[in-house]
Each structure stands twice: as C-alpha cells, then as structure tokens.
PQR file with spaces between the fields and no chain letter, atoms N, CA, C, O and H, PARSE charges and radii, in Angstrom:
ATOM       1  N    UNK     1      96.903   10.180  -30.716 -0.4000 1.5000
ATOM       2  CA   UNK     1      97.586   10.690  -29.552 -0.0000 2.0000
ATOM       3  C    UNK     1      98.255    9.520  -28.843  0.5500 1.7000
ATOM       4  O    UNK     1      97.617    8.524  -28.501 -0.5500 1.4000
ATOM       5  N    UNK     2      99.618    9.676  -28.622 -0.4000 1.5000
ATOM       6  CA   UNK     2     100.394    8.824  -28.050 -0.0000 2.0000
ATOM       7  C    UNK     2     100.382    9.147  -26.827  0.5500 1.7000
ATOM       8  O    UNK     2     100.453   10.305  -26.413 -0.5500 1.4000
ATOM       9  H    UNK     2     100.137   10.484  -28.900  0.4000 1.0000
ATOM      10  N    UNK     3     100.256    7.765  -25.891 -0.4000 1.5000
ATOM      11  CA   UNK     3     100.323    7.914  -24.084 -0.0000 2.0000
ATOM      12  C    UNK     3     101.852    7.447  -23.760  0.5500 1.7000
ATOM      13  O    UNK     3     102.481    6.609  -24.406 -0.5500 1.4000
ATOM      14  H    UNK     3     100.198    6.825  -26.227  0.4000 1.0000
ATOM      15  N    UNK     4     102.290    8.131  -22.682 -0.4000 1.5000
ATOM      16  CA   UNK     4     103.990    7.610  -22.737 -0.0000 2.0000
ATOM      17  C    UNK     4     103.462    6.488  -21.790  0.5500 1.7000
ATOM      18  O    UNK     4     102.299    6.089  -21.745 -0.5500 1.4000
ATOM      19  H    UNK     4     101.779    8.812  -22.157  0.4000 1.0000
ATOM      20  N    UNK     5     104.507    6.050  -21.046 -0.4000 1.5000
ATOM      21  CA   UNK     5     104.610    5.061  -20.388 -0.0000 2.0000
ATOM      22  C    UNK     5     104.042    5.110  -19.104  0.5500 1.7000
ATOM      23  O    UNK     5     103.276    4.306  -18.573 -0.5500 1.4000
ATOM      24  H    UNK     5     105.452    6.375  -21.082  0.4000 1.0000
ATOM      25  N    UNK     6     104.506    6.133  -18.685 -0.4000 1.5000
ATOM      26  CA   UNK     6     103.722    6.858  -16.928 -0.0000 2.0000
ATOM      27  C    UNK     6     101.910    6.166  -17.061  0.5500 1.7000
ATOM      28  O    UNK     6     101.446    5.232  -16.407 -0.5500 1.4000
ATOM      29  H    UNK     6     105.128    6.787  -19.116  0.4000 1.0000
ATOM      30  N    UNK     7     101.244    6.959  -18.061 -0.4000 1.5000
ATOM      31  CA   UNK     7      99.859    6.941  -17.978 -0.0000 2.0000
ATOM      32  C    UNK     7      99.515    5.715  -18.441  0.5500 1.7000
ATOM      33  O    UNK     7      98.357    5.388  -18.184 -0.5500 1.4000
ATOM      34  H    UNK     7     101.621    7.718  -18.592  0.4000 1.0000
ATOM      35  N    UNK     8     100.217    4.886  -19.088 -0.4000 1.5000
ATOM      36  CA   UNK     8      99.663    3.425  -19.635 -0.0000 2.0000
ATOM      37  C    UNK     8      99.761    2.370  -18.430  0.5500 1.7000
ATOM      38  O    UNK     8      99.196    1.276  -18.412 -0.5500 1.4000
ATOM      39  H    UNK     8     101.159    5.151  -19.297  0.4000 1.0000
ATOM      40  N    UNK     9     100.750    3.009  -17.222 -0.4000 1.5000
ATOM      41  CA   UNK     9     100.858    2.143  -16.089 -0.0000 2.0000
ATOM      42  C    UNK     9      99.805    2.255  -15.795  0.5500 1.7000
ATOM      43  O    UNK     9      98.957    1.366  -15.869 -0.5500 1.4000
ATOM      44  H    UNK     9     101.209    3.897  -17.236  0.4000 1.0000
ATOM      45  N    UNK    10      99.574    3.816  -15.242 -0.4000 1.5000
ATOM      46  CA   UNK    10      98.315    4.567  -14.082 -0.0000 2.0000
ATOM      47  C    UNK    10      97.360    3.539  -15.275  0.5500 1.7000
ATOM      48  O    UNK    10      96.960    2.435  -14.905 -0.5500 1.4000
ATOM      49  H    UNK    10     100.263    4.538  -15.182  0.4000 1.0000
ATOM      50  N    UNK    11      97.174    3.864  -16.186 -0.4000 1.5000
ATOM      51  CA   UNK    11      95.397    2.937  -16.519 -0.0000 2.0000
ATOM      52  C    UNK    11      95.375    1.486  -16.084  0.5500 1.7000
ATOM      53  O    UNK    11      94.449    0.947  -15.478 -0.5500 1.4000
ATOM      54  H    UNK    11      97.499    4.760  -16.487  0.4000 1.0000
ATOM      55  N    UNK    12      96.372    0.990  -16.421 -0.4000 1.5000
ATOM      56  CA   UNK    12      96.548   -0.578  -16.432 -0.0000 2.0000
ATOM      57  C    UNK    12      96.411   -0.916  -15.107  0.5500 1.7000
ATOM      58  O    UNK    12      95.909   -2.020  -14.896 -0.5500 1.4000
ATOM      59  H    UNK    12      97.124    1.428  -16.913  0.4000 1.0000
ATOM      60  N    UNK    13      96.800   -0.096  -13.945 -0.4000 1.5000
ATOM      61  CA   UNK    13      96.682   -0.268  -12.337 -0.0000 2.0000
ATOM      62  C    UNK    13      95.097    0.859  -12.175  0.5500 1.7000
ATOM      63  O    UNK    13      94.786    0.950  -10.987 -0.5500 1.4000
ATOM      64  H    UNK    13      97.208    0.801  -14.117  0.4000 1.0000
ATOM      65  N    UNK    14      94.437    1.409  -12.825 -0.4000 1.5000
ATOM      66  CA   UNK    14      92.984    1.169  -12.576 -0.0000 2.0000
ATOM      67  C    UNK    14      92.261    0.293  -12.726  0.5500 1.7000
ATOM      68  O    UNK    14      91.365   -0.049  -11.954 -0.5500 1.4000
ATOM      69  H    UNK    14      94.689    1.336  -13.790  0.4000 1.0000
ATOM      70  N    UNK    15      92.601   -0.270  -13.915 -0.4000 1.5000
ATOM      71  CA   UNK    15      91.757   -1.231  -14.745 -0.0000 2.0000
ATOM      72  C    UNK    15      91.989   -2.919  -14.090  0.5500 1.7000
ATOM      73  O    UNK    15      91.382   -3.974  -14.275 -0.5500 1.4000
ATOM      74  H    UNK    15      93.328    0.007  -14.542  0.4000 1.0000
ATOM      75  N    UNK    16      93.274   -2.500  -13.190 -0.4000 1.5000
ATOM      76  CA   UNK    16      93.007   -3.882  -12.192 -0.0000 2.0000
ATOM      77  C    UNK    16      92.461   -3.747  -10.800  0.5500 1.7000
ATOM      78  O    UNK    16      91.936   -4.544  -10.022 -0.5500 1.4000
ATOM      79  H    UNK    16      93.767   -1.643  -13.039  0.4000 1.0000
ATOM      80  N    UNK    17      92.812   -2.260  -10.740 -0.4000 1.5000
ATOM      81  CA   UNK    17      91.563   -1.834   -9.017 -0.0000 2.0000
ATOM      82  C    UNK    17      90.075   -2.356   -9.666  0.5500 1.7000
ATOM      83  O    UNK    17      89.550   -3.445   -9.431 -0.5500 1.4000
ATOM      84  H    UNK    17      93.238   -1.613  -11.372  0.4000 1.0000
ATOM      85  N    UNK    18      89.563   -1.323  -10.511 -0.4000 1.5000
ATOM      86  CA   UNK    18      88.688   -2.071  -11.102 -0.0000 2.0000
ATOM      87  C    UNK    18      87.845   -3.254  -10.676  0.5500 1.7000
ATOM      88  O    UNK    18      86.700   -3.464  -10.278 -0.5500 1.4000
ATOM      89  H    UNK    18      89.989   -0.439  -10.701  0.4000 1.0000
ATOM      90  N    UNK    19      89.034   -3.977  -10.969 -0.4000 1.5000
ATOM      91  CA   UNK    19      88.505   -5.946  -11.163 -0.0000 2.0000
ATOM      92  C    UNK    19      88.590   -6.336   -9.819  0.5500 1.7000
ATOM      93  O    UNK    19      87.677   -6.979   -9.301 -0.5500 1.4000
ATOM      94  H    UNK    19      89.965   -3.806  -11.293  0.4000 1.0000
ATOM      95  N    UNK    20      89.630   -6.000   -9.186 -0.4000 1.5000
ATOM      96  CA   UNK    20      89.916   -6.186   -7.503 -0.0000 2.0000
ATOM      97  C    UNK    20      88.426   -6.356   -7.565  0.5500 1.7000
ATOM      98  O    UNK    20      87.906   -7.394   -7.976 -0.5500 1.4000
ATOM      99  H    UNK    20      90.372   -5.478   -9.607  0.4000 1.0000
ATOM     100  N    UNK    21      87.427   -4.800   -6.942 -0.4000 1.5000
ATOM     101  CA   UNK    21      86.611   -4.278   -6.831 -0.0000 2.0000
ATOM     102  C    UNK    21      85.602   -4.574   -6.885  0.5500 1.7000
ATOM     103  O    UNK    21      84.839   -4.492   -5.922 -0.5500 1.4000
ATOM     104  H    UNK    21      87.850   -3.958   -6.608  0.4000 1.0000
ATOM     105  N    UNK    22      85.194   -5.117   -8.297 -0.4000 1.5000
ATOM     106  CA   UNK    22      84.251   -5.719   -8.821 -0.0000 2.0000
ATOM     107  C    UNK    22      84.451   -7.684   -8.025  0.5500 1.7000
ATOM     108  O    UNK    22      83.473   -8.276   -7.569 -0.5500 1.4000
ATOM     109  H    UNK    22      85.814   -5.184   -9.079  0.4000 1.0000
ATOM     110  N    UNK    23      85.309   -8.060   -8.042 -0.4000 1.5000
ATOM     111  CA   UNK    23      85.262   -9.551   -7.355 -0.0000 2.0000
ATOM     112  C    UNK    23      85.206   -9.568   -5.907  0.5500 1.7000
ATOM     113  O    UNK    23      84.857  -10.562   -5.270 -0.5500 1.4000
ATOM     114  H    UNK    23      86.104   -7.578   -8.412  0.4000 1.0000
ATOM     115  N    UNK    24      85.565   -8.418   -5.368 -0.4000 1.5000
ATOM     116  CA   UNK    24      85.437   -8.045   -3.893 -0.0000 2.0000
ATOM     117  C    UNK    24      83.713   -8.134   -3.741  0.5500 1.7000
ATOM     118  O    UNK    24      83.019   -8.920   -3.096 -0.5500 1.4000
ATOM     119  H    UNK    24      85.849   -7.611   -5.885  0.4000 1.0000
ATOM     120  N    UNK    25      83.394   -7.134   -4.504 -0.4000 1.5000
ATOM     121  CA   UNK    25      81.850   -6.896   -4.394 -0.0000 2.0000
ATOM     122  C    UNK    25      80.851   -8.388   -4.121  0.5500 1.7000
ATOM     123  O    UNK    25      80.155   -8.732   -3.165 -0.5500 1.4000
ATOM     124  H    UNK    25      83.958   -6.495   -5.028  0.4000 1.0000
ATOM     125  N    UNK    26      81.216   -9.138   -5.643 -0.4000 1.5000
ATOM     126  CA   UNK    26      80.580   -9.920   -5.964 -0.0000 2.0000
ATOM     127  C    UNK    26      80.627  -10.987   -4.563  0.5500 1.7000
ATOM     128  O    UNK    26      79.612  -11.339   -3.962 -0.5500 1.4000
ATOM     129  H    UNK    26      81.781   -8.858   -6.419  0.4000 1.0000
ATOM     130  N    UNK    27      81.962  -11.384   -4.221 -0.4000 1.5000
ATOM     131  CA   UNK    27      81.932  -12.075   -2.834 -0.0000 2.0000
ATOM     132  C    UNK    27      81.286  -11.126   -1.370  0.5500 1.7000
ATOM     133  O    UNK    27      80.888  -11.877   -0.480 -0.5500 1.4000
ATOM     134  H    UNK    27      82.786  -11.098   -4.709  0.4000 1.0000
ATOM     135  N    UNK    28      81.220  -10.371   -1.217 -0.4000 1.5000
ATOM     136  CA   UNK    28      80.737   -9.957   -0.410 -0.0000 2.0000
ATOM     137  C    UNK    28      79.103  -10.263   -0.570  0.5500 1.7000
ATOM     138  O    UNK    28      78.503  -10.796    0.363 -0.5500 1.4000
ATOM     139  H    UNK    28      81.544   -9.761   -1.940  0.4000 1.0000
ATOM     140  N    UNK    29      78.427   -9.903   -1.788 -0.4000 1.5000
ATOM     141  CA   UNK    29      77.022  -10.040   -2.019 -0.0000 2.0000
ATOM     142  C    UNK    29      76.714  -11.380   -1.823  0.5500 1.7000
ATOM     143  O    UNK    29      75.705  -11.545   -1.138 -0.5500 1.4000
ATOM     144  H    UNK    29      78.914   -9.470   -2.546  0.4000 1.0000
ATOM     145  N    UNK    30      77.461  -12.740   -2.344 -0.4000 1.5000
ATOM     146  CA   UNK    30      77.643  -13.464   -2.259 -0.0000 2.0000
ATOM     147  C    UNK    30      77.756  -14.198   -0.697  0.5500 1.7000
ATOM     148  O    UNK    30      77.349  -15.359   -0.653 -0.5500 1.4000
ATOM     149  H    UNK    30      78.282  -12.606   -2.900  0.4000 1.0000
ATOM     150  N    UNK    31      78.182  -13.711    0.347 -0.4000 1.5000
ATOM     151  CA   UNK    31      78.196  -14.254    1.304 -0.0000 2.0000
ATOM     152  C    UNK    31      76.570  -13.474    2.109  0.5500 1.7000
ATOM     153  O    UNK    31      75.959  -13.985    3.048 -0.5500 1.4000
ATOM     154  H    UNK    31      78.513  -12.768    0.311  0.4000 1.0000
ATOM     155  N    UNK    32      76.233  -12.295    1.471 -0.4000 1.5000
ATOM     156  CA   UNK    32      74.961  -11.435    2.075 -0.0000 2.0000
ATOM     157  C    UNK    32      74.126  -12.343    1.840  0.5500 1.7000
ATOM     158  O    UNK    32      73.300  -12.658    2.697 -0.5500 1.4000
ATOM     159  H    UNK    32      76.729  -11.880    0.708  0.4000 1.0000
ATOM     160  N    UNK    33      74.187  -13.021    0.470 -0.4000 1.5000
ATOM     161  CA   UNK    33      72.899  -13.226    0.343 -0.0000 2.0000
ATOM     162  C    UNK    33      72.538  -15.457    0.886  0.5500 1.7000
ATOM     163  O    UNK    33      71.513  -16.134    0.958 -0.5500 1.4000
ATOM     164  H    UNK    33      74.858  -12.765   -0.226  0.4000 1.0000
ATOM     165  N    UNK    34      74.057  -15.765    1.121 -0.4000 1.5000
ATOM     166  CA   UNK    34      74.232  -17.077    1.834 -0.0000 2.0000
ATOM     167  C    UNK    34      73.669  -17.088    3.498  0.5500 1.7000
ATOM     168  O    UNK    34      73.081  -17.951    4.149 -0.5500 1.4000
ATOM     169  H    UNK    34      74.890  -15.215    1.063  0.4000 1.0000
ATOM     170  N    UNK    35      74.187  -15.588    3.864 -0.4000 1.5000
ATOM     171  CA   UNK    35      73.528  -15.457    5.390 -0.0000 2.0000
ATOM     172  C    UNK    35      72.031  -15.302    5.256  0.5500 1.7000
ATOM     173  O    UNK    35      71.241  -15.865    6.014 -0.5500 1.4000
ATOM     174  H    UNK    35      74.665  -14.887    3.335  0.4000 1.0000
ATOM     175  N    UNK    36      71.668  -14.491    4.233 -0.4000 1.5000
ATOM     176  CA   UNK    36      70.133  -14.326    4.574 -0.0000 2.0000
ATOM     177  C    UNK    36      69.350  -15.370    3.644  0.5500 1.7000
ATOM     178  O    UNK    36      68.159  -15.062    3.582 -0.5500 1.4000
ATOM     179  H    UNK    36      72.310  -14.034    3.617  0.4000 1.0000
ATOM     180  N    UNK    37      69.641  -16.420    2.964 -0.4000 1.5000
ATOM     181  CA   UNK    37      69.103  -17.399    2.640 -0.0000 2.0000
ATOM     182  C    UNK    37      69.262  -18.775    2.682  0.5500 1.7000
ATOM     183  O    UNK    37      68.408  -19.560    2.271 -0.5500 1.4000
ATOM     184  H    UNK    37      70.608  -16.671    3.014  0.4000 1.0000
ATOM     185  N    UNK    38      70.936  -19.277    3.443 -0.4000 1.5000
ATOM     186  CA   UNK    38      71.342  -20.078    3.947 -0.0000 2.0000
ATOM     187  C    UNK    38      70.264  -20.928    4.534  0.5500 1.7000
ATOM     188  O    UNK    38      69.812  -21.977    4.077 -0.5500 1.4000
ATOM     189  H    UNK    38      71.630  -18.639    3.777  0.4000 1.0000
ATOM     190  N    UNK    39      69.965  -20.362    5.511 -0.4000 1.5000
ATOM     191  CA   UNK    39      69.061  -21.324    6.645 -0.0000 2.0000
ATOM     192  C    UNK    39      67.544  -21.819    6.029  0.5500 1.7000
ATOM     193  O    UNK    39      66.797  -22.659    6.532 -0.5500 1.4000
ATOM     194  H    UNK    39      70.333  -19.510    5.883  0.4000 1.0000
ATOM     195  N    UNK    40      67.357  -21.139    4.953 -0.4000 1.5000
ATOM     196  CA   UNK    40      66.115  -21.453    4.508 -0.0000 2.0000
ATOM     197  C    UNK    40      66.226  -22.238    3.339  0.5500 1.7000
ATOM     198  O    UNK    40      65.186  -22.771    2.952 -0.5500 1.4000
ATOM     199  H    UNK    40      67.964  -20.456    4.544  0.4000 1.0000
ATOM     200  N    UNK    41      67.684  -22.498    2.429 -0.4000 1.5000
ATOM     201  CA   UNK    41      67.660  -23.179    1.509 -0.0000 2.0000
ATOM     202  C    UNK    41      68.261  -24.339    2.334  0.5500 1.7000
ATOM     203  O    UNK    41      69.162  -24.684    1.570 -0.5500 1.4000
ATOM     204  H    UNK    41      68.528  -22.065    2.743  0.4000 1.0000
ATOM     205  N    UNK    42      68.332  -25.045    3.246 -0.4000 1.5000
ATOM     206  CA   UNK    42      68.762  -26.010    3.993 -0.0000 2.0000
ATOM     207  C    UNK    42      67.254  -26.555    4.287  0.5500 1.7000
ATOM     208  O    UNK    42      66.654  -27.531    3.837 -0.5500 1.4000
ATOM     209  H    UNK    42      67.599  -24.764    3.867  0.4000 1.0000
ATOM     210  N    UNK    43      66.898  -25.600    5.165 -0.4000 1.5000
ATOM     211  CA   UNK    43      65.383  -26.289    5.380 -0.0000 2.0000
ATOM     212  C    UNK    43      64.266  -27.037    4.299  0.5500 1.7000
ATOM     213  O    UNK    43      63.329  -27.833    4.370 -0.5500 1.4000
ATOM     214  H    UNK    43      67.386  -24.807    5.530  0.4000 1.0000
ATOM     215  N    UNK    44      64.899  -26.349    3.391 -0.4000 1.5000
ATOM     216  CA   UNK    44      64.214  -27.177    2.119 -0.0000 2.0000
ATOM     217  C    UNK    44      64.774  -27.758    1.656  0.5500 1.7000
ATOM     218  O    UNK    44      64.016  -28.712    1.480 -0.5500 1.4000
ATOM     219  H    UNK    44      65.660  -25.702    3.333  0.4000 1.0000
ATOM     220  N    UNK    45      65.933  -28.086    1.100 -0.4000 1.5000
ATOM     221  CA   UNK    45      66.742  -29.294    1.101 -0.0000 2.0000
ATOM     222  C    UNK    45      66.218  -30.109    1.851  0.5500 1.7000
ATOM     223  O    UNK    45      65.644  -31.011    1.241 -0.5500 1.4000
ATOM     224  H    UNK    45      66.549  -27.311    1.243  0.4000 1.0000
ATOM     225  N    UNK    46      66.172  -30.174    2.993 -0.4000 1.5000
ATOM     226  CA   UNK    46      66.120  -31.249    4.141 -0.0000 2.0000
ATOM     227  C    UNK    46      65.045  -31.824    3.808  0.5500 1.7000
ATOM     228  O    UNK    46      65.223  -32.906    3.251 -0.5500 1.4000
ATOM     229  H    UNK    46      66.638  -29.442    3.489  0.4000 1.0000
ATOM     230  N    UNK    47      63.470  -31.346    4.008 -0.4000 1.5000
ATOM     231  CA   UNK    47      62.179  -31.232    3.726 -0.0000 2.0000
ATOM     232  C    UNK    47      62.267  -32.221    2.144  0.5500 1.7000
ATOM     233  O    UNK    47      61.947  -33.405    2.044 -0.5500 1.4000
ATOM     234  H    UNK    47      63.325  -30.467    4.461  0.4000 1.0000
ATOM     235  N    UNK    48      62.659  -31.553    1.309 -0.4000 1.5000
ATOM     236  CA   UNK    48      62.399  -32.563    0.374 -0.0000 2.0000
ATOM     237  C    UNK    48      63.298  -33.959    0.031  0.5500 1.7000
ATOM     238  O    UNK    48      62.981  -34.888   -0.712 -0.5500 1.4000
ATOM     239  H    UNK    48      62.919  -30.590    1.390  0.4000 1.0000
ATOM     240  N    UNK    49      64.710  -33.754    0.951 -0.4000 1.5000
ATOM     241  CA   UNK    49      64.794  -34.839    0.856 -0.0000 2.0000
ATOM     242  C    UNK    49      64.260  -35.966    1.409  0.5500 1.7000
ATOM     243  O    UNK    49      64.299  -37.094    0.916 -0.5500 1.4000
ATOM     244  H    UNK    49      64.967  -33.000    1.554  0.4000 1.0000
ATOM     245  N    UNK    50      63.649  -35.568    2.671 -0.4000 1.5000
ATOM     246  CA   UNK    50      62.407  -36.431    3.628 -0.0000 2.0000
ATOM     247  C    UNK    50      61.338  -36.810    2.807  0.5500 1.7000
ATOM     248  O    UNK    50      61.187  -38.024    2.663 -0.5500 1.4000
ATOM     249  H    UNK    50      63.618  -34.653    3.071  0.4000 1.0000
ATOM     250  N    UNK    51      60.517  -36.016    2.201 -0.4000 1.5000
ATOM     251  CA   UNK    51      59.723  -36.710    0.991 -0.0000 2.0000
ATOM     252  C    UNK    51      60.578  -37.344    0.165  0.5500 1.7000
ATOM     253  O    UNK    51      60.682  -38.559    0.333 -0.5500 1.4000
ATOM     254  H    UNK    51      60.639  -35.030    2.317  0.4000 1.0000
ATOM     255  N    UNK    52      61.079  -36.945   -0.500 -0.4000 1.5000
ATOM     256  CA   UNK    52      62.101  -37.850   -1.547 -0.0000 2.0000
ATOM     257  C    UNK    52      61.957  -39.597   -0.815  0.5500 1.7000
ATOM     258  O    UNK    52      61.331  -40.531   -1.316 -0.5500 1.4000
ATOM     259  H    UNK    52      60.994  -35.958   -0.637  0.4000 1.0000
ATOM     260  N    UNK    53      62.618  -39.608    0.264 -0.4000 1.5000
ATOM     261  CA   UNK    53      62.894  -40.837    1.011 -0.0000 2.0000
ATOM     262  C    UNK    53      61.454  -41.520    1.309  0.5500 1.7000
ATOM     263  O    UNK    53      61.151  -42.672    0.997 -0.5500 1.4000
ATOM     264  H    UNK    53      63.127  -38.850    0.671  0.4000 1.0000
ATOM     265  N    UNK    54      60.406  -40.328    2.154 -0.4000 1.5000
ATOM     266  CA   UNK    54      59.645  -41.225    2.644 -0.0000 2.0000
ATOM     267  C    UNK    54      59.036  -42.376    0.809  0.5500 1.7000
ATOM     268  O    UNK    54      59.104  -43.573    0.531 -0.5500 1.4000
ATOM     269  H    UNK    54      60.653  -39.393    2.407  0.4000 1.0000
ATOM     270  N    UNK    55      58.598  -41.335    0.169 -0.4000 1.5000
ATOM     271  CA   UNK    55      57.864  -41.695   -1.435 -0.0000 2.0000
ATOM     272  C    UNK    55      58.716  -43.213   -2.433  0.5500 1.7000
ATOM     273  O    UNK    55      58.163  -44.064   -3.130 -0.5500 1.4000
ATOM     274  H    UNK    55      58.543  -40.363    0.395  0.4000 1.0000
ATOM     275  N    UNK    56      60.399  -43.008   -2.059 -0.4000 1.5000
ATOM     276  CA   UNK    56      60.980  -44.022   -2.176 -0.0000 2.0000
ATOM     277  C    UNK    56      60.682  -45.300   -1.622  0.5500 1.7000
ATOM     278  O    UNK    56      60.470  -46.272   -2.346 -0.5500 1.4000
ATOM     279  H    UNK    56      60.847  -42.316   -1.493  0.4000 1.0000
ATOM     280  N    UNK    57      60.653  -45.354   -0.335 -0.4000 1.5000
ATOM     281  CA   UNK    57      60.585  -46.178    0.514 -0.0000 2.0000
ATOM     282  C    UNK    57      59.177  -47.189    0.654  0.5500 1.7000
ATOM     283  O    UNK    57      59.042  -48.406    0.778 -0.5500 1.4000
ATOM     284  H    UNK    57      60.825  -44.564    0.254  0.4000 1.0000
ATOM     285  N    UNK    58      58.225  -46.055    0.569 -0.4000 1.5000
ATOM     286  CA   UNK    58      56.749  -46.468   -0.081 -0.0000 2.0000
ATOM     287  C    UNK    58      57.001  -47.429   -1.420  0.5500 1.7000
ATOM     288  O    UNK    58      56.579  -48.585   -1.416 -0.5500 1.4000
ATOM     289  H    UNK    58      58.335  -45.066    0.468  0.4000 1.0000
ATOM     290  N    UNK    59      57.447  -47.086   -2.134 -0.4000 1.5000
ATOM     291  CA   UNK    59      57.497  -47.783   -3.581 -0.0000 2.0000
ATOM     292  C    UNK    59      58.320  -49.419   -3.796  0.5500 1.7000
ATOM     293  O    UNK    59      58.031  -50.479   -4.351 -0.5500 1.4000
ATOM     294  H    UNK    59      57.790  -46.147   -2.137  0.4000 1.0000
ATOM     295  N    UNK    60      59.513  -48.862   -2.979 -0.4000 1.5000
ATOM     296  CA   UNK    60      60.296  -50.006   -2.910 -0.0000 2.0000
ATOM     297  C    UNK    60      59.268  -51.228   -1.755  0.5500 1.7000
ATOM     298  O    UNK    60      59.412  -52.448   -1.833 -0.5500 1.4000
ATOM     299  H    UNK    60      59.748  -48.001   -2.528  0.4000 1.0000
ATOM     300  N    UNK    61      58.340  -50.580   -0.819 -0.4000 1.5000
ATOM     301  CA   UNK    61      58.097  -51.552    0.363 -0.0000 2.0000
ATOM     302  C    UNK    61      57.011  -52.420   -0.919  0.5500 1.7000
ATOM     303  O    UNK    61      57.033  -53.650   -0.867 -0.5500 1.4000
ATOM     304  H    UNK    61      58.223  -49.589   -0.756  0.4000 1.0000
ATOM     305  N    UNK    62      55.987  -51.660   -2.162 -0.4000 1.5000
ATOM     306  CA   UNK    62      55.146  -51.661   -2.827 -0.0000 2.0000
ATOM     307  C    UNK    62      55.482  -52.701   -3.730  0.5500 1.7000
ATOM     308  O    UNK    62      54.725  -53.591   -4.117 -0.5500 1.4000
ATOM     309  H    UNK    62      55.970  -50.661   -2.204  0.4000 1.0000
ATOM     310  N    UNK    63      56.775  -52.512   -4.066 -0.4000 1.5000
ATOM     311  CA   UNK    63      57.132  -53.330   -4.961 -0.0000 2.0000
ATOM     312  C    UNK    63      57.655  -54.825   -4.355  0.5500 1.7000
ATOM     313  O    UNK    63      57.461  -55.878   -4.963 -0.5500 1.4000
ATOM     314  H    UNK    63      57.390  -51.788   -3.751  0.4000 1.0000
ATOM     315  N    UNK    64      58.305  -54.740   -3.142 -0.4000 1.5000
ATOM     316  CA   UNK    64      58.617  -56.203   -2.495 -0.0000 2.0000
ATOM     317  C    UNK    64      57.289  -57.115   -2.262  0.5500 1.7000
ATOM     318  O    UNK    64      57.250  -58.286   -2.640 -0.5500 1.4000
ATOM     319  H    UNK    64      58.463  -53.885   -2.648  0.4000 1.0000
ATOM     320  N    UNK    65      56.191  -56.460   -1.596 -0.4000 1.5000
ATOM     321  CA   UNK    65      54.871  -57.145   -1.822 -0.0000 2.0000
ATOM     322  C    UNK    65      54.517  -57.495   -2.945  0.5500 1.7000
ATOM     323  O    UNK    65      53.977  -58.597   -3.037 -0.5500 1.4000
ATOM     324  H    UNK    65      56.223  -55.509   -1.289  0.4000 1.0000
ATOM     325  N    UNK    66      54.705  -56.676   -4.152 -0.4000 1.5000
ATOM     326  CA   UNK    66      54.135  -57.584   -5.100 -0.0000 2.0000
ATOM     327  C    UNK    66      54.755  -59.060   -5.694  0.5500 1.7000
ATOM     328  O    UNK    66      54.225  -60.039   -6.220 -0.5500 1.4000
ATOM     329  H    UNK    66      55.144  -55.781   -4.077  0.4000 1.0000
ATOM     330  N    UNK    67      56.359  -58.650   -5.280 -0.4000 1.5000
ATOM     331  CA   UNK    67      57.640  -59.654   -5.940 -0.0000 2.0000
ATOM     332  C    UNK    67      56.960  -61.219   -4.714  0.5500 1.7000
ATOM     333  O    UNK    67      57.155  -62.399   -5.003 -0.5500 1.4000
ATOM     334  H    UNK    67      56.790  -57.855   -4.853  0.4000 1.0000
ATOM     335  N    UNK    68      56.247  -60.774   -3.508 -0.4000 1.5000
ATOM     336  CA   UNK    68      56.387  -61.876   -2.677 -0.0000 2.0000
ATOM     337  C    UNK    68      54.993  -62.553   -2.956  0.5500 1.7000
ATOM     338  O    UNK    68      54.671  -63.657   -2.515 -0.5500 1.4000
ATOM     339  H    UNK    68      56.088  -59.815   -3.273  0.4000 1.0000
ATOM     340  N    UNK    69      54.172  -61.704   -3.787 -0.4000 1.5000
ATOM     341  CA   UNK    69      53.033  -62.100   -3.730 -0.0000 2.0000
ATOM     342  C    UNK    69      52.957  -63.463   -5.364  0.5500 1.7000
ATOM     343  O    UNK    69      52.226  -64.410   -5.655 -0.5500 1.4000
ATOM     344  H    UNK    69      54.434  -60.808   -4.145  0.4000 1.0000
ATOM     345  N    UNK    70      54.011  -62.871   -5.923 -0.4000 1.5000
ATOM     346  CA   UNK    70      54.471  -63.533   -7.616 -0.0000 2.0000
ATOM     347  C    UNK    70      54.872  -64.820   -7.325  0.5500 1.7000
ATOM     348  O    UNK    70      54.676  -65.770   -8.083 -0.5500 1.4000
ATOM     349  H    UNK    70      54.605  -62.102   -5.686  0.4000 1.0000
ATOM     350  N    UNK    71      55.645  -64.915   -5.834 -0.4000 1.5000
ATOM     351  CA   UNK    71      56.412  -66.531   -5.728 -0.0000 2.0000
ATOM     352  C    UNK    71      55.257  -67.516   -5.684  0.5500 1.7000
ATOM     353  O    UNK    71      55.480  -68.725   -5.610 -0.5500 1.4000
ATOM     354  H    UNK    71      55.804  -64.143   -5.219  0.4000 1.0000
C-alpha cells in the first residue's frame, strides 16, 4: 500500500512531535529531580571534600616530619 505525500508529511511531523516530547519530558524530569536532590548532592560533595582535605593534609603534615626527622 502506497501513502501519497499528504500522509508521509502528517507521520513525519508526528514522529518529530514525538521527539519534541520525549526531550521536553526528559528535561523537565531532569530539572525535578536537580531541585529535589540538588541541595543534598552538594552537601555531600562538600562533606567529602572536607575529609578528602582534612586526611590529605594529615599525611602530607606526616610525611614532612618524617623528611625532617631523616636530615
């Protein structure tokens, strides 16, 4: 069965509402789920980068004592 031209438009302009649709969605969920987890994936970021630093800082102070203790 042959489609003339009329109906191959109409699909081709669903099939891009469609996609609109679907990327609309996805950003919208996308910003839902930045508001309701935003503030809490920051807080942990933060948090471990504070350990990160303090545990660094320990090591490096650990290691200059020993370099001063070698002279």
């Amino acid at each position: 069965m042959r489609m003339n031209s009329a109906a191959r438009k109409q699909q081709s302009g669903q099939g891009m509402l469609e996609y609109i649709l679907i990327v609309v969605f996805v950003a919208v969920a996308g910003i839902v789920i930045w508001r309701t987890f935003g503030q809490t994936v920051k807080e942990t970021v933060t948090e471990s980068n504070k350990v990160i630093g303090e545990e660094t800082s320990e090591i490096l102070n650990q290691a200059q004592e020993d370099a001063d203790k070698s002279r």
